[in-house]
N, C-alpha and C positions, 0 to 999 in steps of 0.2 A: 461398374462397382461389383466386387466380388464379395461373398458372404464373410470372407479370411479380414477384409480392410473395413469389415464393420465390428470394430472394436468399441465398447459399451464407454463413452466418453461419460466423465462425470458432469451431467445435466441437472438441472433445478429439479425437485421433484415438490409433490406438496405434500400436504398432511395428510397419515394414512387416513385412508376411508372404511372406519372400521363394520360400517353398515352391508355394504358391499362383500367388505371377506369373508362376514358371517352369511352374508344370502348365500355366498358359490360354494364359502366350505360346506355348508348343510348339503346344497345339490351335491357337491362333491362324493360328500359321505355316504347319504343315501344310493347314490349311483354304483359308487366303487364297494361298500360293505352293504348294506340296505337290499338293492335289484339281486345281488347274484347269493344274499343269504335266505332269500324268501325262494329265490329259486328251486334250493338245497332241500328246504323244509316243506314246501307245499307245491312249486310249478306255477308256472305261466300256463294259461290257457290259449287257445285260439281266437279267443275274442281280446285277450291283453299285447297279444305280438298284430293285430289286426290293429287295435287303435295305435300303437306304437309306428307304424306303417302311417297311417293316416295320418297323425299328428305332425311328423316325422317331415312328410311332404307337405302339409298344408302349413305349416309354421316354417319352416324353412322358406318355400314359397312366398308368406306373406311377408319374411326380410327383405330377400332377393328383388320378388318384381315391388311389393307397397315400399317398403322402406328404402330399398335401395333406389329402384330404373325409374322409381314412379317419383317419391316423393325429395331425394336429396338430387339427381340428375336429370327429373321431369323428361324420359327417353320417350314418354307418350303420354295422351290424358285420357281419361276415362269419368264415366257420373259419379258423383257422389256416395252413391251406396254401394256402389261396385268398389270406390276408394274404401269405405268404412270396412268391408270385410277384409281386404288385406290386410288394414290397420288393426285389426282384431285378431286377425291370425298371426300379423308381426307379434303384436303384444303376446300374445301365447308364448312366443319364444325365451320371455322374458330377457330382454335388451334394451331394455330402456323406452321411453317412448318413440315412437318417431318423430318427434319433434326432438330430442335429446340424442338421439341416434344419426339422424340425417345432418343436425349442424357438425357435428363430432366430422362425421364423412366427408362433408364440404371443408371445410377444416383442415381434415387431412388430405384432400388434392391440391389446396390450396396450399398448403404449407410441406410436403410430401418429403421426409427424410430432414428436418428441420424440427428444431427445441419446439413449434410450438402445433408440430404435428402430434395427437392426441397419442397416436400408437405408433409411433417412429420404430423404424425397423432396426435404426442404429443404433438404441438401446440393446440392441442381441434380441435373440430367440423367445425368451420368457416374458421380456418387458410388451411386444409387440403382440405376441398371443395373446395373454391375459391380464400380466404384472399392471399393464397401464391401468384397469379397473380400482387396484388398490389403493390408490393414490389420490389426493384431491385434485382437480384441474386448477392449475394457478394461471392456465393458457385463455382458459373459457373466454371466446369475446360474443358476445351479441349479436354484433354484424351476419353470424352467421346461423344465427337462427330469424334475423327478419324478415326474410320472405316466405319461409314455413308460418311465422303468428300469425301471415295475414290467412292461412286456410283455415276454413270453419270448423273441417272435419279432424286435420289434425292439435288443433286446443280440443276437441272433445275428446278425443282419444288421447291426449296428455291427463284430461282431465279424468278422468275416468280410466288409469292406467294401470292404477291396483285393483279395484273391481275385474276388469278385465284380463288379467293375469290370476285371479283367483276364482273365476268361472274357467279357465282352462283345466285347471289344476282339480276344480270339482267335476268336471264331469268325466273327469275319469273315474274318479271316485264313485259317483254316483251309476255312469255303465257296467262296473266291475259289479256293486250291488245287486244290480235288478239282476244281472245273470248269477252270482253265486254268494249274494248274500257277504257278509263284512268280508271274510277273506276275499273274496274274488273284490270287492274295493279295494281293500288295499293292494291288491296286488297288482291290479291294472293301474291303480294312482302311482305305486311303487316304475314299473315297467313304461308306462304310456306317459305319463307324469313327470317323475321325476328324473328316473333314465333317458326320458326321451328329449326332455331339459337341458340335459347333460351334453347329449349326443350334438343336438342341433347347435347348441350354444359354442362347443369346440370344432364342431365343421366351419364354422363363423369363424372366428379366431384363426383357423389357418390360412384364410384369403392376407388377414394382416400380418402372418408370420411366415408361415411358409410362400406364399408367392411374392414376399418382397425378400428372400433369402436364396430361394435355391430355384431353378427354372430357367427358359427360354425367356430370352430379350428380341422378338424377331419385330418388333413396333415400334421401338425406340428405347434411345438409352437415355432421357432424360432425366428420371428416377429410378428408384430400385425395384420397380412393380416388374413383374415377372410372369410367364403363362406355366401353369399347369394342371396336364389335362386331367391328371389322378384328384388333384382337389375338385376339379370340376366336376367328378364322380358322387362328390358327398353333398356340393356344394349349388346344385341346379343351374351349374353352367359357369359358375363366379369366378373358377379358375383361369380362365384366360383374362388375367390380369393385366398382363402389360400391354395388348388391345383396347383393355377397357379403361387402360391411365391414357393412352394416344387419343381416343376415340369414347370422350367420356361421354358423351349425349347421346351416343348410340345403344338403340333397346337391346341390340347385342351384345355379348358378349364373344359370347364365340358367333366369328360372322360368318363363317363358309358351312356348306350344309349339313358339312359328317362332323361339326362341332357340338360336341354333345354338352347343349343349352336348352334344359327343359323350362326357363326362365323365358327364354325367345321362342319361344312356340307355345307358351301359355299366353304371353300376349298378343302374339299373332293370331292366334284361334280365338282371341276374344275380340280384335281387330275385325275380323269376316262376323262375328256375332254381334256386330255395332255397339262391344259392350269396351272398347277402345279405341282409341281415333288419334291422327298427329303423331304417326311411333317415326322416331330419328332415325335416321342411317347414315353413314360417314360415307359419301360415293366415291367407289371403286377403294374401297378401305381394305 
């Protein structure tokens, strides 16, 4: 399947989700006019591009291995409090719970290039990035959040999703403070916060847009899932996508060793730190 014969077919859609496009246009806005107008007028510091860094990889991360390898393809298991902080660093990301994130995912392998794939790539470029957020799910079925309700850690982390998404959000605020007083908050909340919102939320978005559009098929051509290694630059490994649709139980994604998956070496180093156990691998994959 090539990107030219994914012509945007007229598919069902639902009702807009006008909650949603006010939450991204805000991040939008602050991100694109907001981050680079505070820039202009007062500068980032060294402590505001520091937690942007931080955040950056640790929210990212908490997608990638808690949301994604951990809790929608279970690629390995680990204790309970070791799950809780991915699940707190996911939520930082603001993407919905993992519980709302991981059925979506399963969802989408399960249905992968079909109406009732949540982010179908044959919708075109815009629908599979982000468009699908706008929209209500008229797809949503249950079945694929039932084996997520039965985790204890992830209903409390549903439960407790906004809390947890507005302590990420504070304590930028509250670092930028203690170092320079209300501007240095804002500007670190502006930069670390909300730019960084931005950033991590659209490196996400291109594993569902860009690696089911343009990319190597060296795994199979079953779906439109596709490897590439430039996403995998933003993305902690996630770009080798068309590996990880062949070989989904595996904790890797990129599985040879000059594959740059800082996703599979976070869980392997916690693997030798007995703080993981039971990590998948597809043999001789």
């Amino acid at each position: 399947m090539t990107p030219a014969s994914m012509s945007s077919p007229q598919l069902k859609r639902g009702a807009p989700n006008y909650v949603t496009a006010l939450l991204f246009g805000l991040v939008t806005l602050g991100a694109v006019i907001g981050v680079p107008a505070f820039a202009y007028f007062y500068g980032y510091t060294w402590l505001d591009w520091t937690m942007f860094g931080l955040l950056y990889v640790m929210t990212g991360l908490g997608i990638t291995v808690g949301y994604h390898r951990l809790m929608a393809h279970r690629s390995f298991d680990c204790p309970n409090w070791v799950k809780a902080g991915f699940l707190i660093a996911g939520g930082w990301a603001l993407e919905n719970s993992a519980l709302k994130w991981a059925a979506d995912h399963i969802r989408h392998h399960a249905n992968c290039d079909q109406e009732t794939d949540p982010y179908n790539a044959q919708r075109g470029f815009w629908y599979s990035h982000c468009g699908w957020l706008f929209f209500k799910d008229i797809n949503a079925n249950e079945k694929y959040a039932s084996r997520l309700r039965q985790d204890p850690v992830v209903i409390w982390q549903h439960r407790y999703y906004l809390p947890i998404v507005l302590s990420g959000l504070a304590l930028t605020f509250v670092v930028g403070f203690l170092h320079n007083g209300w501007i240095g908050g804002l500007g670190c909340f502006l930069l670390a916060g909300v730019g960084r919102t931005f950033a991590v939320l659209n490196s996400t978005f291109c594993i569902n847009s860009i690696c089911h559009l343009w990319g190597r098929q060296p795994h199979g051509q079953a779906d439109s899932s596709r490897d590439s290694w430039l996403v995998s630059l933003v993305t902690f490994g996630e770009g080798y996508h068309n590996y990880h649709h062949t070989h989904q139980s595996d904790y890797r994604n990129g599985p040879r060793w000059y594959n740059f998956d800082p996703s599979k070496w976070l869980i392997f180093t916690f693997s030798k730190l007995g703080l993981a156990s039971s990590l998948r691998t597809t043999p001789n994959a």
